[in-house]
C-alpha positions in Angstrom: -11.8 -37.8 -36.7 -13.0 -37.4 -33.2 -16.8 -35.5 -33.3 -16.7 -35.5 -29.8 -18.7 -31.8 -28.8 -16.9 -30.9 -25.6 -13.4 -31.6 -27.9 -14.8 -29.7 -31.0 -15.1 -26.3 -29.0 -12.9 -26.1 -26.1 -14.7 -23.1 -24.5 -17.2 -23.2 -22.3 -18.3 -19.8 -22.7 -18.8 -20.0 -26.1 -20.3 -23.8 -25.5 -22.9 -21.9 -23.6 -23.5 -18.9 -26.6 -23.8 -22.1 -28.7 -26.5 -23.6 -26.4 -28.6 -20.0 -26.1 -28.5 -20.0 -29.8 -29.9 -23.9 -29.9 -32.8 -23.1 -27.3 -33.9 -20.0 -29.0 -34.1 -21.8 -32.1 -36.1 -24.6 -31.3 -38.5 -22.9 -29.3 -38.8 -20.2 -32.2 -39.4 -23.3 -34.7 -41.6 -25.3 -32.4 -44.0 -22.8 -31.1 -45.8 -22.2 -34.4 -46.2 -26.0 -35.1 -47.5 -26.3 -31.7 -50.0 -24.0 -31.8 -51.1 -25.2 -35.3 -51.6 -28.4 -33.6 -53.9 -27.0 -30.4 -55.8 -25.3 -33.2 -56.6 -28.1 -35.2 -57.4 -30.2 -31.8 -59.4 -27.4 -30.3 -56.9 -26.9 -27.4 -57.6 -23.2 -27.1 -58.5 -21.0 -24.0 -61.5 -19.4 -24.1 -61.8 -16.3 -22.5 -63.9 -15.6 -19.6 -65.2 -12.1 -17.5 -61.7 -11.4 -15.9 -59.9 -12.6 -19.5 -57.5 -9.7 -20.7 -58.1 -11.1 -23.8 -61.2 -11.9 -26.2 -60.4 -14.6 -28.8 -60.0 -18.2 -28.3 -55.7 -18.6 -28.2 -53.7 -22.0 -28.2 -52.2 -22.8 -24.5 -49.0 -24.8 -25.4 -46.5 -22.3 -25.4 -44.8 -24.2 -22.3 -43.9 -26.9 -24.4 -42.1 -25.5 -26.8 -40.1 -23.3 -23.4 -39.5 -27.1 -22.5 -38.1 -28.4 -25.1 -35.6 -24.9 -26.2 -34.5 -25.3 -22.6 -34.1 -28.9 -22.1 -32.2 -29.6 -25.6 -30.5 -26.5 -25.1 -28.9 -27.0 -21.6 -28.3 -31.3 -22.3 -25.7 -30.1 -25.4 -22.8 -30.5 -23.3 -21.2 -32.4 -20.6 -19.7 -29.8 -18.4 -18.3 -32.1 -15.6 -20.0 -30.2 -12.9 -23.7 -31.2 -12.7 -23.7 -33.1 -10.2 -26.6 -35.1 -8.9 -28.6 -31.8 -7.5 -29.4 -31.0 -11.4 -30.5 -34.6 -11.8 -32.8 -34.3 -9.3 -33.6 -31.3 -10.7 -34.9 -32.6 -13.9 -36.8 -35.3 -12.5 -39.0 -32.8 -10.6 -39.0 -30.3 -13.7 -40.4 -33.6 -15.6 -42.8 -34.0 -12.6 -44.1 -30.6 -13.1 -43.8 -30.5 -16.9 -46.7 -33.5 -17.0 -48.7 -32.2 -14.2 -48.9 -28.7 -16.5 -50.0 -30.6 -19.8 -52.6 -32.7 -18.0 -54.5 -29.4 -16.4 -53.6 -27.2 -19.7 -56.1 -30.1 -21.1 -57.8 -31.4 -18.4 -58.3 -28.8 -15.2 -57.0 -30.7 -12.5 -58.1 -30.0 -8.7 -56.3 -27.8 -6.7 -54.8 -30.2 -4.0 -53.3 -32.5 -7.2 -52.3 -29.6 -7.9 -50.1 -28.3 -4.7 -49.6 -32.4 -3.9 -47.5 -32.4 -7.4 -45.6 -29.4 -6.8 -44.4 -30.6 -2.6 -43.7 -33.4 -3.8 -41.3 -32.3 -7.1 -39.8 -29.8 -4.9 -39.0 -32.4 -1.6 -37.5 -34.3 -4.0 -34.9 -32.0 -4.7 -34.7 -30.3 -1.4 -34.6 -33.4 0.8 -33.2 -35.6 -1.7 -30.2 -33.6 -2.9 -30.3 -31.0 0.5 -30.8 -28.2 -1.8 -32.1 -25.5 0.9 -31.6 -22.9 2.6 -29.0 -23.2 5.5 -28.8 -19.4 6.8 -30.4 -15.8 6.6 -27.3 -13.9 5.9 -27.2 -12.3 9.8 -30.8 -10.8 8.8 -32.0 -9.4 12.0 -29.3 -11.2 14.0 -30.5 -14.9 12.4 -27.3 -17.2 11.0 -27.6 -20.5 10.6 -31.0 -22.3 11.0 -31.5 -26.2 11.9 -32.0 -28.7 9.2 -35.6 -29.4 9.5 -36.3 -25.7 9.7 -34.6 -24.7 6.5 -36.3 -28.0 4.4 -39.8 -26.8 5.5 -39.2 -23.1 4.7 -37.3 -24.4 1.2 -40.3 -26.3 0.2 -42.5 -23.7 1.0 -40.6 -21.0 -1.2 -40.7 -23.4 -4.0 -44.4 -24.0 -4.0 -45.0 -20.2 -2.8 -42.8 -18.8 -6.5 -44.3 -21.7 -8.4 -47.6 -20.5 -7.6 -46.7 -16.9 -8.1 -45.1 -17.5 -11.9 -48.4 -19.0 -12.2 -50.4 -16.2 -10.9 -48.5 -13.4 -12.8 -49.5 -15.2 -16.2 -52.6 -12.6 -16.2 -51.2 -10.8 -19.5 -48.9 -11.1 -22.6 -45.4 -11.4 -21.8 -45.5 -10.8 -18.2 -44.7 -14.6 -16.6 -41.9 -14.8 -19.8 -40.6 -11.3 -19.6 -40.3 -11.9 -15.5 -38.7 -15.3 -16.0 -36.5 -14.4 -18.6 -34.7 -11.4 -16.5 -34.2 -13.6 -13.7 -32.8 -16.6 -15.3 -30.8 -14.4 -17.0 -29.4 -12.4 -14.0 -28.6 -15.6 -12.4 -27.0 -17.1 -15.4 -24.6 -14.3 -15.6 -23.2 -14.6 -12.3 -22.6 -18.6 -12.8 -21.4 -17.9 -15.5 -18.6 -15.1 -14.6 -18.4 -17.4 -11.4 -17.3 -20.9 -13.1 -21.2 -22.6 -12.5 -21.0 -24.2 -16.1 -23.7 -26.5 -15.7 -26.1 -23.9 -13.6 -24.9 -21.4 -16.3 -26.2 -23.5 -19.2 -29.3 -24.6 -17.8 -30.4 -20.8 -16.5 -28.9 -19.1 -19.8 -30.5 -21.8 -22.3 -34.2 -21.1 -20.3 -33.6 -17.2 -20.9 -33.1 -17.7 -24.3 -36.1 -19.7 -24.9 -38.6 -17.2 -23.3 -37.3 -14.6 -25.7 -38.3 -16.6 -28.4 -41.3 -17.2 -27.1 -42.1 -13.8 -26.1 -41.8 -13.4 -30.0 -45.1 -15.2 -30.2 -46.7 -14.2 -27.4 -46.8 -10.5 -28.0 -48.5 -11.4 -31.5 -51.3 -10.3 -32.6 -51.6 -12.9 -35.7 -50.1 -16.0 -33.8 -50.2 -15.7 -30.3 -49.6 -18.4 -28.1 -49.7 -18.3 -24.0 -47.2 -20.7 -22.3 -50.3 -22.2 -20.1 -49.9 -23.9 -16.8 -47.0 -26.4 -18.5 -44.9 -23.2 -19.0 -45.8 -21.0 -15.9 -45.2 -24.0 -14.0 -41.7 -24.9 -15.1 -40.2 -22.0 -15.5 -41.3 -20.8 -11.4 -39.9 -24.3 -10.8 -36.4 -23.9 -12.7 -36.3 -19.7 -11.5 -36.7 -21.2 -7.6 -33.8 -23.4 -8.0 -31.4 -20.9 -9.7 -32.2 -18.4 -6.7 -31.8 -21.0 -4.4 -28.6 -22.2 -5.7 -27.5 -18.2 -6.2 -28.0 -17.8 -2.3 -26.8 -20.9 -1.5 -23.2 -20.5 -3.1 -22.8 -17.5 -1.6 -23.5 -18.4 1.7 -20.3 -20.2 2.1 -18.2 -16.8 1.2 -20.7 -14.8 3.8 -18.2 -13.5 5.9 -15.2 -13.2 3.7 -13.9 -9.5 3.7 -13.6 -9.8 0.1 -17.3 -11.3 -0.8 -19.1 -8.9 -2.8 -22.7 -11.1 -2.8 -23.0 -11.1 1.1 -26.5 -9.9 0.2 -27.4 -12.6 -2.0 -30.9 -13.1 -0.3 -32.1 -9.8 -0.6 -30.8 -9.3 -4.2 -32.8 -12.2 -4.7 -36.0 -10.9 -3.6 -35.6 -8.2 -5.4 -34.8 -9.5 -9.0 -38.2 -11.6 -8.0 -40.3 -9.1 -6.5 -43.0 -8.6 -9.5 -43.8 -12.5 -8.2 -43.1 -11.9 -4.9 -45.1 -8.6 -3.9 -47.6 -9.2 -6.2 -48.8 -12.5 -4.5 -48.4 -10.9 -1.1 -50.5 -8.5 -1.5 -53.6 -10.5 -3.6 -53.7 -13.4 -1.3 -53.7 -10.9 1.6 -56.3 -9.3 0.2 -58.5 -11.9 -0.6 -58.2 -13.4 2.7 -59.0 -9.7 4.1 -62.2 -9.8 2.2 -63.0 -13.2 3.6 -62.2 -15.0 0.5 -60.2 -18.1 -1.0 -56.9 -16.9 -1.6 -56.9 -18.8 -5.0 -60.3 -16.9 -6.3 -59.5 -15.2 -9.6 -59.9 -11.9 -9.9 -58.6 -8.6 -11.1 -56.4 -7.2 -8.1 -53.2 -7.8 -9.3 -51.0 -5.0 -10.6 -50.9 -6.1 -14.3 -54.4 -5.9 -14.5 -54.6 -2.7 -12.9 -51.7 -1.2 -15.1 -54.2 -2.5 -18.4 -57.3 -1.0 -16.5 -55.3 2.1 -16.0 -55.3 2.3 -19.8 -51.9 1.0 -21.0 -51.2 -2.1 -23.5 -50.2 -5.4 -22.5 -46.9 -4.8 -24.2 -46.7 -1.6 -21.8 -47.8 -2.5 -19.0 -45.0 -5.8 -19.0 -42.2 -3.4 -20.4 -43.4 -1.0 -17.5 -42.7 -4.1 -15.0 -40.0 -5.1 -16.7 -37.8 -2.3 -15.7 -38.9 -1.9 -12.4 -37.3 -5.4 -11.9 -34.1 -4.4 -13.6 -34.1 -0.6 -12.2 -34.4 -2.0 -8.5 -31.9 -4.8 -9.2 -29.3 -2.4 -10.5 -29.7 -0.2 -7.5 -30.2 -2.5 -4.6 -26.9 -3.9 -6.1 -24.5 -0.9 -5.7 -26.9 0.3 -2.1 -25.8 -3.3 -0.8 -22.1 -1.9 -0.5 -23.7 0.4 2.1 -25.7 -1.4 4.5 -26.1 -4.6 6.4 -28.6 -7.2 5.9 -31.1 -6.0 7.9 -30.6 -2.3 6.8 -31.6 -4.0 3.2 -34.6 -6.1 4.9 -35.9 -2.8 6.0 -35.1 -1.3 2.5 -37.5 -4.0 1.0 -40.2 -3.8 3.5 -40.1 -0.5 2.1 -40.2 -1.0 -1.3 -43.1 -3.3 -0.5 -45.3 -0.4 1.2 -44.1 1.7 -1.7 -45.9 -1.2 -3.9 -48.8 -1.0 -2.2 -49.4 2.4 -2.2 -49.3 2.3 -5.8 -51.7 0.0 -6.1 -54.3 1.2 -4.1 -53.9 4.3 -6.2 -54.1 2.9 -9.6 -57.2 0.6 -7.9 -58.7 4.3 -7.1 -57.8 5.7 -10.2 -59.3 2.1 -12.1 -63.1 3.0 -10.4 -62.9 6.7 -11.3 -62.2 5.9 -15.0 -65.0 3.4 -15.1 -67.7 5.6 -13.4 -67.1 8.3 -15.6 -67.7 5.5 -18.8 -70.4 4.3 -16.9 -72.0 8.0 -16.9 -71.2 8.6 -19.6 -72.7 5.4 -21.4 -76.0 6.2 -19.1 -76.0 9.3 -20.6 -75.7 8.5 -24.2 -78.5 5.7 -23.4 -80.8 8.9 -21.8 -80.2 11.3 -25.1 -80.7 8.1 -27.2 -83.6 8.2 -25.2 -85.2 11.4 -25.4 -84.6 11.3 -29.7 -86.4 8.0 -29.9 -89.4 9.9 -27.9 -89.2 13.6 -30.1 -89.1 10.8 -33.5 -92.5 9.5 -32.6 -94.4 12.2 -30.8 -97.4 13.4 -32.9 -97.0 16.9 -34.4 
């Protein structure tokens, strides 16, 4: 009896059900031993001023998205890997390490950004993964290898970062992550991308198991660096390779995906717009660009009043609202109709902001007042209580 897997079950689409069903599993199943473990080690995160959160919670949660995703996606042999997706997972265990070691031990920055140029070079350069036109946006084709390996590396360290940065409240990072991978996955999937499909489908499925545990309130777990790390890693290469394989149908009559850039950046723009606009406004204020703080849009959404749960559903369908619509408004415009369309959306963005930052100080001078208050008629009690008749 032959118990070869690929032989067993013919089709691939089902091979890939069967591998979404494996990677929820064992992250579902390895998350609670994990976080048992950082608890009995002490491996929690404590919070701190700007901490959305106020009790000690394990920080492993990555792991187990590792493992789902990795034992998931190497079920099957699906002939059409390649050596870009080997390259692929020798950055991903580059990065994977580098996350465990700060989730225990805070590394320095520069380790930091060193690690993450030098996982992504090693798929761009070393498997010429990158970008090789802008879709005819404002006029721009084809670009010159050099200039497309520099602005590769830099979009991999820039969403890396930005996964990283977004991982301010429950389920965001995940949520983000796992509409994104699955997007992607769908089209390799209808596409004949078996291999891409596995590995973007099987990474979906295991942040939905662990959003399971990361919306608890008895057994939370956050994913840490480990997780936000690989899964901006693994989202940067399906988006890369999404553009990429669409570039070479760019000017077919009959290509539907000719906007494959700017449906990118828009299936990313929680990351995307939200790092734009806090480094830009930390360097406008004359500080670090990496100095925590409490301007991104999560935390104003929680300020504002609403759950974390809210606030990452709230995001959550902006991403798949503006998706679904940029996709049928491509029909109708060129690239650089669509470029204007998201400069657009970004100013729209901003707007918002600033008026949920305005909103943010008006509800906490009126507790502040209010608190002063109740401190003054506390006050004048205390004084009546004691005065002499």
């Amino acid at each position: 009896m032959n118990l070869v897997l690929e032989e067993l079950i013919l089709d691939k689409n089902l091979q890939i059900i069967l591998s979404m069903v494996i990677s929820l599993a064992i992250t579902w199943r390895a998350i609670p031993v994990i976080r048992n473990l950082s608890i009995l080690r002490g491996l929690l995160e404590n919070p701190v001023k700007r901490s959305s959160h106020k009790n000690p919670t394990p920080t492993f949660g990555g792991v187990g998205i590792f493992a789902g995703t990795m034992i998931g996606y190497m079920m099957w042999n699906f002939r059409d890997e390649g050596f870009v997706l080997h390259r692929v997972i020798a950055g991903l265990m580059i990065l994977f390490f580098l996350g465990l070691k700060d989730d225990m031990y805070p590394l320095a920055p520069l380790k930091k950004l060193g690690s993450q140029i030098l996982a992504s070079i090693l798929v761009v350069a070393g498997s010429d993964l990158r970008i090789t036109s802008f879709f005819g946006i404002f006029g721009v084709h084809e670009i010159p290898y050099i200039i497309g390996v520099v602005i590769t590396v830099f979009i991999f360290v820039a969403l890396i970062n930005a996964f990283n940065l977004i991982d301010g409240i429950d389920g965001l990072a995940a949520g983000i992550g796992m509409i994104a991978s699955g997007g992607f996955g769908l089209w390799y999937m209808l596409n004949g991308y078996w291999s891409l499909a596995c590995l973007s489908l099987s990474l979906s499925a295991s942040l939905l198991a662990f959003l399971r545990y990361n919306f608890s309130q008895t057994s939370k777990v956050f994913m840490g660096d480990t997780g936000s790390l690989i899964v901006g890693y693994l989202v940067t290469i399906l988006a890369i390779e999404f553009i990429q394989l669409n570039h070479n149908y760019n000017f077919s009559p009959n290509n539907r995906y000719v906007s494959a850039p700017v449906l990118t950046i828009v299936i990313l723009s929680v990351p995307i717009f939200d790092t734009l606009r806090v480094f830009g406004l930390r360097i406008l204020k004359g500080k670090s660009p990496f100095k925590a703080d409490r301007l991104h849009l999560h935390h104003l959404l929680v300020d504002n009043g609403l759950s974390h749960l809210a606030a990452s559903l709230t995001l959550y369908a902006m991403t798949i609202g503006l998706t679904i619509f940029t996709y049928f408004l491509r029909t109708f415009f060129t690239n650089t109709a669509l470029s204007l369309y998201i400069i657009t959306l970004f100013g729209i963005y901003l707007g918002v902001c600033s008026w949920l930052e305005v909103r943010r100080f008006r509800i906490h001078r009126k507790k502040t007042e209010e608190n002063l208050s109740k401190k003054e008629g506390s006050a004048i009690n205390l004084k009546g209580s004691i005065s002499p008749n």
